[in-house]
N, C-alpha and C positions, 0 to 999 in steps of 0.2 A: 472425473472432474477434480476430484483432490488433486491427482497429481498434478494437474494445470497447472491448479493453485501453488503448489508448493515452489513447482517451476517457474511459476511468474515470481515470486516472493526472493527469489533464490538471484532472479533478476533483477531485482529492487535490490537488493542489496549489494550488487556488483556497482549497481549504479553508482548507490550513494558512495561505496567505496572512492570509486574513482573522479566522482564531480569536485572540483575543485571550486564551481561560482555558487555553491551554498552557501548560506550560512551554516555555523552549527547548528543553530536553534531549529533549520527549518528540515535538516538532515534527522536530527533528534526526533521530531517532530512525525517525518515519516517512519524511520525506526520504531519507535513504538506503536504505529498504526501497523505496520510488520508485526512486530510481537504479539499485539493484542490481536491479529489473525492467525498466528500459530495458535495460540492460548484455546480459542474459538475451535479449530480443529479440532484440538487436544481434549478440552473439555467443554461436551456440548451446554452445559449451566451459565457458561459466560454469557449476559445479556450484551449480545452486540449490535440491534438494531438498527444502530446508528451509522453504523462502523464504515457503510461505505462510503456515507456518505461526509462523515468527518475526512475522507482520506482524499476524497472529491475536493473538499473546501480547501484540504492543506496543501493543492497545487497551483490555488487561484491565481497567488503572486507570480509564479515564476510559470504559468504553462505555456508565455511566448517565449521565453530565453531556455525553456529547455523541454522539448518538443520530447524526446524520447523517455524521461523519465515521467513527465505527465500522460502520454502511450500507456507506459506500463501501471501506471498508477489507476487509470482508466480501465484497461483490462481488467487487474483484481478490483474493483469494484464492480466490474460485470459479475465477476463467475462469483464473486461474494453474494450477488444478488438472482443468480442464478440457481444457490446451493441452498436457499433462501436461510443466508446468514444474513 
């Protein structure tokens, strides 16, 4: 299941790489919900309870204009909640 994870994550950031109808703030924004799931990985002390659900909320604006990166944002919020992070 980690590896999913890592895999999905690895694909969030290809994304954001190459999305050019971001904003920054909203690229940053996922970026960090990235990081703070590596972190989570890394060490299991981080409280993330929240965490999938902040990553749910931060595609609300754009999940009609960009269909695949709300996909993948969707996914890791599954196996987040599946790994019960």
């Amino acid at each position: 299941m980690r590896e999913k994870l890592e895999e999905t994550l690895r694909e969030l950031h290809d994304i954001l790489a190459e999305e050019q109808d971001l904003t920054e703030e909203d690229k940053q924004r996922l970026r960090q919900a990235a990081e703070e799931i590596q972190q989570t990985l890394d060490d299991e002390n981080i409280d993330s309870a929240s965490l999938a659900q902040r990553l749910v909320e931060s595609t609300r604006r754009f999940r009609d204009t960009h269909p695949l990166l709300t996909n993948t944002v969707g996914r890791l919020a599954d196996l987040l909640a599946q790994m019960g992070i």
